[in-house]
Each structure stands twice: as structure tokens, then as C-alpha cells.
N, CA, C and O of each residue as an XYZ file, in Angstrom:
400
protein
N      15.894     10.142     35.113
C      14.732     10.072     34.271
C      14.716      8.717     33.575
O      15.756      8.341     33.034
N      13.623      7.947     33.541
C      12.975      6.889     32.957
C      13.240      6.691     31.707
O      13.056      7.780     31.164
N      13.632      5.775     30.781
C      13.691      5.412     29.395
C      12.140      5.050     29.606
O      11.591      4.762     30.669
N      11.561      5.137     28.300
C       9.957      4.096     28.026
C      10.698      3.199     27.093
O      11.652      3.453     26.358
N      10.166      2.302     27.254
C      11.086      1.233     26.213
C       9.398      0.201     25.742
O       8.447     -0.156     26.438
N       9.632      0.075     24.658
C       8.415     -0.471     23.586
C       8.876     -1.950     23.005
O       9.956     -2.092     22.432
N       8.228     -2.704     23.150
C       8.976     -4.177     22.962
C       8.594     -4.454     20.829
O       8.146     -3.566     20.103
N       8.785     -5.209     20.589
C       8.924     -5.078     19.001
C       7.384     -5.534     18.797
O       6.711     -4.998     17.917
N       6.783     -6.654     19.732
C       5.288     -6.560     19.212
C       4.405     -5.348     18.735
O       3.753     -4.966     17.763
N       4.877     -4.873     20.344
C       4.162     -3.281     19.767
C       4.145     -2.145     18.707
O       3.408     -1.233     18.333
N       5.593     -2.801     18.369
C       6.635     -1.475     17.304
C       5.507     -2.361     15.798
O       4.917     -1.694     14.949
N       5.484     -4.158     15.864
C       4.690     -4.236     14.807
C       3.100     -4.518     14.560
O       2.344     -4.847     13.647
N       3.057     -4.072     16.400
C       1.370     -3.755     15.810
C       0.723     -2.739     15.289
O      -0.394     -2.716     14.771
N       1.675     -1.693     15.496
C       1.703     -0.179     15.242
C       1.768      0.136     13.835
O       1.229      1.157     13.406
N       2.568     -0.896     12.872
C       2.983     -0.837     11.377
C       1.723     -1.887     10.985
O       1.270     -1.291     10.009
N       1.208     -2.619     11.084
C       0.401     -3.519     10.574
C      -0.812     -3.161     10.380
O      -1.464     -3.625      9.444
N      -1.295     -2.293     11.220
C      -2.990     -1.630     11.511
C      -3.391     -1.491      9.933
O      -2.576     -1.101      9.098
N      -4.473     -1.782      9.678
C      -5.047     -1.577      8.740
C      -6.344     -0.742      8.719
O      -7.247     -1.332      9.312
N      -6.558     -0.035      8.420
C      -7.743      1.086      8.476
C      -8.390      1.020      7.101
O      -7.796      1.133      6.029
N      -9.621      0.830      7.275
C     -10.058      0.808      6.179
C     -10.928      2.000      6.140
O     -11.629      2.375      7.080
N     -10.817      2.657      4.809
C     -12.037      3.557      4.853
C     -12.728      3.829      4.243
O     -12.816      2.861      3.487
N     -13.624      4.757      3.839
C     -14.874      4.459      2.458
C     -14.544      4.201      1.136
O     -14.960      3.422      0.278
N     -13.240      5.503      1.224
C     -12.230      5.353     -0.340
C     -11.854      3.249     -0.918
O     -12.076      2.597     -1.938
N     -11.269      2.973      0.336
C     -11.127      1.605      0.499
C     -11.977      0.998     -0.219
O     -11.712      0.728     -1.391
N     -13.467      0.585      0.500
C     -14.510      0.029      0.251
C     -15.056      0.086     -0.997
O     -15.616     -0.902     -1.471
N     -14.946      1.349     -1.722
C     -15.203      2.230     -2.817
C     -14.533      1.198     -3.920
O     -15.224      0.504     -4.665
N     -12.819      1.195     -3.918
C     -11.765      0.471     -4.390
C     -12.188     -1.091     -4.605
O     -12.216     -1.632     -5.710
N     -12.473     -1.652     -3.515
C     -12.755     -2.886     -3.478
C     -14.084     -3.239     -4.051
O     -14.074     -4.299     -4.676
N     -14.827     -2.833     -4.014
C     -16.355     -2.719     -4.723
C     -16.000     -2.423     -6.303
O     -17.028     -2.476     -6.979
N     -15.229     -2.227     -6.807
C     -14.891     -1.618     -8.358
C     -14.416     -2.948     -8.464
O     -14.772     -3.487     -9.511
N     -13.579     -3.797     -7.553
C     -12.520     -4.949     -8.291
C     -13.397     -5.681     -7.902
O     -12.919     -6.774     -8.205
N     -14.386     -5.892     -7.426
C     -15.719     -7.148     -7.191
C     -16.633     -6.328     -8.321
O     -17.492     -7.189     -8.507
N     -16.895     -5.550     -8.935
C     -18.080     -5.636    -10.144
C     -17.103     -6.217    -11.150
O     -17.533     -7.229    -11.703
N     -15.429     -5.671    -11.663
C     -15.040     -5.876    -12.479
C     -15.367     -7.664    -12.541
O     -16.061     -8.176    -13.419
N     -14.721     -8.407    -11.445
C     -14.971     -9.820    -11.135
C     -16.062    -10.473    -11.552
O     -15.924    -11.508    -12.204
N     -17.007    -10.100    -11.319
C     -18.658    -10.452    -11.730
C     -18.943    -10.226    -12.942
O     -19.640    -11.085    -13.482
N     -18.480     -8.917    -13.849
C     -18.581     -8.761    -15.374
C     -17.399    -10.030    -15.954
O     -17.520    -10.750    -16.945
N     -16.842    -10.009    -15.460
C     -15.986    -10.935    -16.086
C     -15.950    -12.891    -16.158
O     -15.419    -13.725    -16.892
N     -16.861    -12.919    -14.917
C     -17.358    -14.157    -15.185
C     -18.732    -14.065    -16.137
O     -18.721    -14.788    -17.133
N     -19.720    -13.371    -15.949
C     -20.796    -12.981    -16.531
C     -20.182    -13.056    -18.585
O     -20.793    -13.675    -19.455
N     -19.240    -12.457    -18.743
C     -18.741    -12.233    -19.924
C     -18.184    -14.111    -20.620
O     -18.200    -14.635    -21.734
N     -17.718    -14.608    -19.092
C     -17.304    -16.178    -19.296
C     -18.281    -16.680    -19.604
O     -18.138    -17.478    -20.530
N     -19.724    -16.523    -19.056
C     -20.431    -17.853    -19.064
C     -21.423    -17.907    -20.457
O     -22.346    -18.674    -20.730
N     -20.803    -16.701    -21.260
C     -21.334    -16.702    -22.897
C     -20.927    -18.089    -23.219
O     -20.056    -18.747    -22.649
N     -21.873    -18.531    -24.468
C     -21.662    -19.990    -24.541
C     -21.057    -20.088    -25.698
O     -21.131    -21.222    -26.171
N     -20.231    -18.981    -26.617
C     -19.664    -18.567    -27.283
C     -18.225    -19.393    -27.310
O     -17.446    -18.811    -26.556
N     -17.577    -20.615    -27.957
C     -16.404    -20.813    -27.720
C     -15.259    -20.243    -28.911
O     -14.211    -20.888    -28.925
N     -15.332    -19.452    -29.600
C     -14.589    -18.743    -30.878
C     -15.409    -17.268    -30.336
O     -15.538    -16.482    -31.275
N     -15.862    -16.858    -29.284
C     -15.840    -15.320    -29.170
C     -14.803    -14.649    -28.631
O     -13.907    -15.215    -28.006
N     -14.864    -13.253    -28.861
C     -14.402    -12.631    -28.244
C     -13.702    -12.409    -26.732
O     -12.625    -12.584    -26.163
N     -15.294    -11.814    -26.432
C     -15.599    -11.465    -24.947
C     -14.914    -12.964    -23.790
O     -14.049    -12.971    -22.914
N     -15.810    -14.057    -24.358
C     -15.485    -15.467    -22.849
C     -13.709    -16.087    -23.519
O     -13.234    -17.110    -23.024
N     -12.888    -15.271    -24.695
C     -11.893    -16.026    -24.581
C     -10.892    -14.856    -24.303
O      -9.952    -15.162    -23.570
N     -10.924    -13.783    -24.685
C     -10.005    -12.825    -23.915
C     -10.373    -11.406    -23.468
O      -9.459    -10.753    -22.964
N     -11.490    -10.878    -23.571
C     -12.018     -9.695    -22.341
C     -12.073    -10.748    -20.742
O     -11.269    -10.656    -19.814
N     -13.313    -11.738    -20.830
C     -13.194    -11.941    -19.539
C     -12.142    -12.471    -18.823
O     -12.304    -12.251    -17.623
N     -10.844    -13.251    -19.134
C      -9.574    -13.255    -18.799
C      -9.103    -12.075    -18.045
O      -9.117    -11.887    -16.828
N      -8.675    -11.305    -19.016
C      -8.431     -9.805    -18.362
C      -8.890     -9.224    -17.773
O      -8.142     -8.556    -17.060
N     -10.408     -8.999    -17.585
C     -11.261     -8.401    -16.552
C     -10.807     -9.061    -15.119
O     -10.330     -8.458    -14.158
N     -11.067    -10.365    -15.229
C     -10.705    -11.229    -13.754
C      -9.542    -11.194    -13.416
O      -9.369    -11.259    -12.199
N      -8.338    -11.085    -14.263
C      -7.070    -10.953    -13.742
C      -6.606     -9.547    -13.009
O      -5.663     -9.436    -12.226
N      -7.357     -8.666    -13.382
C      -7.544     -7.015    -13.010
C      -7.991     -6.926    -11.858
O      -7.412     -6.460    -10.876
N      -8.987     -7.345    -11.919
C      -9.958     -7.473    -10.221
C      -9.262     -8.255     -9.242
O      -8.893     -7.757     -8.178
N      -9.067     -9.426     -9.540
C      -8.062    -10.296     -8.503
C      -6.884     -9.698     -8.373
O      -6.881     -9.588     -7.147
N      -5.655     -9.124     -8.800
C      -4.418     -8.912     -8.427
C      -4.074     -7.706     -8.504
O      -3.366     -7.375     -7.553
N      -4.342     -6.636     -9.482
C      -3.968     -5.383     -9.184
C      -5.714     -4.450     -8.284
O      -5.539     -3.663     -7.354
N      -6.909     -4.715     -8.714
C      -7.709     -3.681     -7.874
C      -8.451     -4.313     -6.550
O      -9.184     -3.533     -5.942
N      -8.345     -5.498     -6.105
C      -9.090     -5.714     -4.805
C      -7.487     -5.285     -3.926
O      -7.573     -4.455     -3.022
N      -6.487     -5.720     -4.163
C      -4.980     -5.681     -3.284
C      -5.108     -4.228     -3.326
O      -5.377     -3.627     -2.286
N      -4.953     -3.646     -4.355
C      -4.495     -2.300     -4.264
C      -5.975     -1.268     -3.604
O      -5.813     -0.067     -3.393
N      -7.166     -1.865     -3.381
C      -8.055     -1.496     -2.359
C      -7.504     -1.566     -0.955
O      -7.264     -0.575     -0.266
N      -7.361     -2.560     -0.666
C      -7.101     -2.633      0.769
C      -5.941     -2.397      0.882
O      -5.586     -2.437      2.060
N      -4.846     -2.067     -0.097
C      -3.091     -1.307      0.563
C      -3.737     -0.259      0.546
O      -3.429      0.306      1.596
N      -4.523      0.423     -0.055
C      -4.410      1.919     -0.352
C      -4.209      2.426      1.176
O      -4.449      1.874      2.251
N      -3.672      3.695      0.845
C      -3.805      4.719      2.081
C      -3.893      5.727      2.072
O      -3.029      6.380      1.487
N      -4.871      6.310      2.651
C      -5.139      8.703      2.233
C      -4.089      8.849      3.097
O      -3.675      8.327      4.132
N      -3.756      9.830      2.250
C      -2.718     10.721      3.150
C      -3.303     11.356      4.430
O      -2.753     11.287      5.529
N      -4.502     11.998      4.173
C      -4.913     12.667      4.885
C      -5.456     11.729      5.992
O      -5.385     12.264      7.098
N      -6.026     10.366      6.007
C      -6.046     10.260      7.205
C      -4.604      9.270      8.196
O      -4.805      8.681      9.258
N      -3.515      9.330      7.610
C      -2.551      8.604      7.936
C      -1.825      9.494      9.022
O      -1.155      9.042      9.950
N      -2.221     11.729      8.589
C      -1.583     12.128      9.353
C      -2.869     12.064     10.582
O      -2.280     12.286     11.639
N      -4.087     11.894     10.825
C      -4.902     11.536     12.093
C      -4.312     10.707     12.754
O      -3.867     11.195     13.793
N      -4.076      9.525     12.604
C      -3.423      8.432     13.085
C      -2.117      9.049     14.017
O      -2.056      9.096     15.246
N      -1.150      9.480     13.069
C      -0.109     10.029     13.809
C      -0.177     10.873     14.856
O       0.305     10.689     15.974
N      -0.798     11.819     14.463
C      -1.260     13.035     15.552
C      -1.915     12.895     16.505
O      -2.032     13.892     17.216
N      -2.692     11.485     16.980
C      -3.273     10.543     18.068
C      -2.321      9.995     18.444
O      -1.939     10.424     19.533
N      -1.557      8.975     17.908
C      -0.287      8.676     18.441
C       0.362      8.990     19.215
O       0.625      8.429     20.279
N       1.039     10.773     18.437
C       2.241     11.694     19.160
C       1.456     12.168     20.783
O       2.270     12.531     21.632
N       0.208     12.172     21.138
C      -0.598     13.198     22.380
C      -0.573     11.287     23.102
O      -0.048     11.021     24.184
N      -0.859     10.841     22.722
C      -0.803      9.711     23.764
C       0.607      9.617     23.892
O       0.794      9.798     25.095
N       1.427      9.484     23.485
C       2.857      9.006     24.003
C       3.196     10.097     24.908
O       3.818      9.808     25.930
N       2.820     11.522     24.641
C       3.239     12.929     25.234
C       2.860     12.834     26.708
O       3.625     13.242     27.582
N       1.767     12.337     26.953
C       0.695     12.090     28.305
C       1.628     10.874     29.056
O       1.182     10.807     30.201
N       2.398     10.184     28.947
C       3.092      9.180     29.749
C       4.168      9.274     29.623
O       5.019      9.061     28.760
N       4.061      9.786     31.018
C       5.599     10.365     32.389
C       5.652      9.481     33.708
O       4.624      9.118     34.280
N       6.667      9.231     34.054
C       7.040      8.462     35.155
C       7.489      9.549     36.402
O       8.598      9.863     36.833
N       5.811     10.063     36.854
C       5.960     10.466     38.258
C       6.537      9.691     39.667
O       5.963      8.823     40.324
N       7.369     10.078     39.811
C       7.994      9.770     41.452
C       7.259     10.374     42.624
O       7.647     11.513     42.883
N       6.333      9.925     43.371
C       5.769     10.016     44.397
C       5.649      9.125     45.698
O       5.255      7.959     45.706
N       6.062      9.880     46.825
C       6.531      9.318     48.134
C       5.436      8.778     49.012
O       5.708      8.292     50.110
């Protein structure tokens, strides 16, 4: 009987896939309004306010590094086990018939 043997490209194209899905989009759309309020909050012509010297700081630092990244890492559980369970039936289906 046949080993299947999988070369490491494959092993890391398999880990890399990125799926995006509405939740995703959803995520990323929250850290692009935060982004936009926060320049919007900058371009007060206010230089001793509030808002354009430390809300909009923080707003933009929020949106850029913890909620657009953590949009596109996210991952549902629920569809991570789809993925797998497509996976496991394709690998199941390839056998190395011997025929004369």
C-alpha cells in the first residue's frame, strides 16, 4: 500500500487560506467608520480641544491596530469546522488503485 505524501507548500497553503466572511466584513467596516470619525474629529480646527488632541488619537489607533487586524484574523468556529469536513471527504476519495 501507497504512502500519499504532501510536500510542505501544500501543508502551507492549507494553513494560510484566508476566508473571509460577512462577520469579517462586518468587523472591518466598524474599524473603517471608527477611522473616518477619527479623522473627521482631527480636522476640528480646535488646537486646545478635546476631541482633535486626544479622542481622535485613540479612535485611529483602535481602528488601525487592534479592529481592522482583528477583522480579518477573526475566525467562526462554525465555519472552520466546514472547511475541515471538505477537507477530511476529499482526502478519503484518493486511493491508489492497481490496475492491469
Amino acid at each position: 500500500m501507497a504512502k500519499v505524501v504532501k510536500s510542505k507548500k501544500a501543508k502551507a497553503a492549507e494553513i494560510l487560506h484566508l476566508s473571509l466572511t460577512n462577520k469579517n466584513y462586518m468587523i472591518i467596516g466598524l474599524g473603517i467608520i471608527l477611522i473616518i470619525i477619527g479623522y473627521v474629529f482631527m480636522a476640528e480646527n480646535s488646537v486646545d480641544g478635546f476631541l482633535p488632541t486626544v479622542v481622535a488619537p485613540i479612535l485611529l489607533v483602535i481602528g488601525y491596530i487592534v479592529v481592522v487586524p482583528f477583522g480579518i484574523l477573526y475566525k467562526d468556529k462554525s465555519a472552520n469546522g466546514d472547511i475541515t469536513e471538505a477537507h477530511e471527504t476529499v482526502s478519503v476519495g484518493t486511493k491508489n488503485i492497481k490496475t492491469q
